[in-house]
N, C-alpha and C positions, 0 to 999 in steps of 0.2 A: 439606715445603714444596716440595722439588723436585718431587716428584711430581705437586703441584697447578699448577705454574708450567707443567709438563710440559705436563698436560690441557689447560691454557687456551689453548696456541699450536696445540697437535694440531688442537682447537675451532676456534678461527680459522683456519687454513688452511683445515681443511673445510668452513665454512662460504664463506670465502671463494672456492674452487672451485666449490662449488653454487650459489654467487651468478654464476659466470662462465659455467655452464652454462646455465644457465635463460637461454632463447632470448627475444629482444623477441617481446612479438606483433603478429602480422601484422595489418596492416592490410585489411580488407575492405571492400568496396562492395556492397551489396545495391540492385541495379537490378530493374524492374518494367517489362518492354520492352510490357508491355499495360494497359489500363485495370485490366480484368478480373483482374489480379495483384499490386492492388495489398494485398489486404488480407492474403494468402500473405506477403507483404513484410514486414509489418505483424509477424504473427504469426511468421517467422524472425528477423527485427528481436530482438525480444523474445526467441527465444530463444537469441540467439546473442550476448545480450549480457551473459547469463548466464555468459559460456568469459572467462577473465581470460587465455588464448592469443589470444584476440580483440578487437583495437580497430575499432569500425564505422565509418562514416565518418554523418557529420549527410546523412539525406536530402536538408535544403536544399542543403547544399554541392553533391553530385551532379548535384541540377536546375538550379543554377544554370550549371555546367559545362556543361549539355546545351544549356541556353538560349544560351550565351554561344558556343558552336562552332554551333550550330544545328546540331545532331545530332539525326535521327530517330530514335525509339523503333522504327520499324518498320525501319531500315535502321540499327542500332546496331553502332557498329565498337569490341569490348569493349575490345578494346588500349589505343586513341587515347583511350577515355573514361578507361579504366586510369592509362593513363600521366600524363594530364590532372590527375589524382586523388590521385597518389603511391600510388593503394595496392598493395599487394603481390598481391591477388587481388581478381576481380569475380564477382559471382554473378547470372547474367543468370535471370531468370525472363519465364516466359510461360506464359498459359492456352490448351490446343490440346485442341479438340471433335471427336470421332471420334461420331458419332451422338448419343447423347443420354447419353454419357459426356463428362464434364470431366477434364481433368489438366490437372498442373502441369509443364512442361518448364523443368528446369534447368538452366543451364551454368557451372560453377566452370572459370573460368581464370585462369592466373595468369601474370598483367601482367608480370613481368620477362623468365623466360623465353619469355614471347609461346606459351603451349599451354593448350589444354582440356584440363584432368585428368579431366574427366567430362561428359558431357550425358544427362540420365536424365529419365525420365518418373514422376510419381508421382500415384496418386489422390486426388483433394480430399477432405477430412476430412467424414465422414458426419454424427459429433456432438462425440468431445472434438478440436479444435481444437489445444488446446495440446501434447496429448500426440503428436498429427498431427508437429507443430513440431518437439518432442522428437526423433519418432523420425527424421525427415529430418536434423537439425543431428546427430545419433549417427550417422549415415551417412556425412556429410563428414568427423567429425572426423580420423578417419584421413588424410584430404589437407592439411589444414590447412600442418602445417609443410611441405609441398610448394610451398605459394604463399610461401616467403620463400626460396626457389633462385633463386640468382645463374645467371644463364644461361652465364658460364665454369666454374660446378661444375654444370649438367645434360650429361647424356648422353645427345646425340643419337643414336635410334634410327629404322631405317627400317626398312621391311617390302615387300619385294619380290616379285613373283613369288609371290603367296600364291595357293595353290588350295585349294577346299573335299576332304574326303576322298574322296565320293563322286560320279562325273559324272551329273549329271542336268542337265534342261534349265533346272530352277532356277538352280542353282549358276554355269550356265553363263553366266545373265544376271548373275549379280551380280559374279561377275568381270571 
């Protein structure tokens, strides 16, 4: 009987610490700063609502924020919409045509500590669609719990004085 009494508080502590561990999830905003992104939106949306580390935020809510600060889509200030929002990260999309290619330019920042974790370019899905979604939302996941950093626990990093390895007259413009 001791042994069994034994089990059952060992069980509830551990459960009770796995219950303490297990992090809220983070609140996101998926914004569509183009016409043209909304249905990427659409099709993220969906899969990112699939992550139970993910709460989305209702698109109305978003638009109505936008409408109500009268904030442009073409001059989107992610923070201020961010912070507007309460969410922990915003994930800005937009459609950018380089000739007679489409992509989708993304930006995950995250609202507290005020930084882009990421802004990446990706190809618009030729035929599966979902699995397009899939493989982008398994991209972010890794930043995910980045976007619920208290900005007195991040660690500000700067980069100074950065030169390419090689001098050439490339290198030389972009520094």
């Amino acid at each position: 009987m001791e042994k069994i009494l034994t089990f059952i508080f060992c069980a509830a502590i551990g459960l009770r610490l796995c219950a303490q561990n297990t992090p809220a999830p983070v609140r996101l905003a998926i914004v569509s700063e183009s016409s043209d992104a909304v249905a990427a939106a659409d099709l993220l949306t969906a899969e990112f609502s699939k992550n139970d580390r993910v709460q989305l935020l209702e698109r109305t809510e978003i638009e109505k924020v936008i409408r109500e600060q009268q904030l442009s889509l073409n001059n989107l200030d992610c923070l201020k919409l961010g912070r507007l929002l309460g969410a922990d990260g915003l994930l800005a999309l937009q459609t950018v045509a380089e000739g007679t290619n489409i992509f989708l330019n993304a930006q995950l920042v995250a609202v507290k500590p005020g930084v882009i974790l990421t802004d990446e370019r990706f190809g618009r899905p030729a035929q599966d669609a979902s699995a397009w979604a899939a493989n982008i939302v398994s991209h972010f996941e890794p930043l995910l719990p980045k976007l619920g950093v208290l900005p007195q626990d991040a660690i500000p990093l700067s980069v100074v004085n950065f030169h390419a390895g090689v001098r050439t007259a490339e290198a030389a413009e972009l520094e």
